[in-house]
C-alpha positions as CSV (number, residue, x, y, z in Angstrom):
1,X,30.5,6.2,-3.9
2,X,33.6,4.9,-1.4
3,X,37.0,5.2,-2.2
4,X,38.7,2.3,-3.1
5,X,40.6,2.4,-0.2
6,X,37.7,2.4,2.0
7,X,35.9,-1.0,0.5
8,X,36.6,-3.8,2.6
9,X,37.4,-7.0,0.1
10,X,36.5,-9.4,3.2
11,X,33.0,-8.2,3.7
12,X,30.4,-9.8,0.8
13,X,28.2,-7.5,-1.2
14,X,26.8,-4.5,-0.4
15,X,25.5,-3.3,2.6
16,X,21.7,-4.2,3.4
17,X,19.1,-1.0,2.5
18,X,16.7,-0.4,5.7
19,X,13.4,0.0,4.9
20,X,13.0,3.5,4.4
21,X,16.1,3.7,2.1
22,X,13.8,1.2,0.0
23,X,10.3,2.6,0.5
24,X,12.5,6.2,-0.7
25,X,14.2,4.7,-3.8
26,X,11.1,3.1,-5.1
27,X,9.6,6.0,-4.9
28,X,12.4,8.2,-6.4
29,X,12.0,5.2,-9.2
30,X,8.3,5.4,-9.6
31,X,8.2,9.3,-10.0
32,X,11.3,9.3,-12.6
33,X,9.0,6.8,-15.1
34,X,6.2,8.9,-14.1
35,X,8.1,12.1,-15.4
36,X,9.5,10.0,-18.7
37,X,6.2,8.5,-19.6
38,X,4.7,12.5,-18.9
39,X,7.7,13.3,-21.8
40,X,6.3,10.5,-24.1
41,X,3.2,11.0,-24.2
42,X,3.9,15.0,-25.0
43,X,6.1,13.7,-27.5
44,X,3.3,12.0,-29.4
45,X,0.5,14.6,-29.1
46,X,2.6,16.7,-30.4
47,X,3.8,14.7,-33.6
48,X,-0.1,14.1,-34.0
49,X,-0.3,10.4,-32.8
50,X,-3.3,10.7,-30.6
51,X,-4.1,7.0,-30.5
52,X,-0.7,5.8,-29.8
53,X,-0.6,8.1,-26.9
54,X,-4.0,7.2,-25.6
55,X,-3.1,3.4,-25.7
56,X,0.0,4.4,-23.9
57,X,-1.7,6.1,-21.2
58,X,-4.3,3.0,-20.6
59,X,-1.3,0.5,-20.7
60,X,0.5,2.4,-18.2
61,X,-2.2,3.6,-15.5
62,X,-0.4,3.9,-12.8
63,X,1.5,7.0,-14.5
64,X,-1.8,8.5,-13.8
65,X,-2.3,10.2,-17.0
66,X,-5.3,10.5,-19.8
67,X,-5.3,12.3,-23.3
68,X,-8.0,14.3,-23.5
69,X,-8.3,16.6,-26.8
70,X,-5.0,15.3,-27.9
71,X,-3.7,17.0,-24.6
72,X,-2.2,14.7,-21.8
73,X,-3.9,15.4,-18.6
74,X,-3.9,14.3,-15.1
75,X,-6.5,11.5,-14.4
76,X,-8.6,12.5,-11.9
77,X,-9.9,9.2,-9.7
């Protein structure tokens, strides 16, 4: 984060992000959700709600996750 001192007030928003600053948050992005969904779907084996956690695993795919035994597993493609 700049200083206030170093902000220049005549220069609009913020700087442009190059490509691989984008490519490198969006994936920063896409493995935190993957780690928080991992956390949710724990959460609910363990209190027992096996279905809840399935359906949350099929409506989120791309997390790449699959209860299995009331255990969340790694989908294997």
């Amino acid at each position: 984060m700049k200083h206030i001192r170093d902000i220049d007030p005549l220069v609009p928003g913020r700087p442009t992000l190059s490509y691989q600053e984008r490519e490198h948050l969006s994936k920063a992005r896409l493995q935190q959700q993957k780690e928080d969904g991992y956390q949710q779907l724990v959460e609910l084996c363990r209190l027992g709600e096996y279905d809840a956690a399935r359906q949350l695993a099929n409506r989120n795919s791309r997390w790449g996750y699959q209860i299995v035994g009331g255990e969340v597993m790694e989908k294997i493609d």
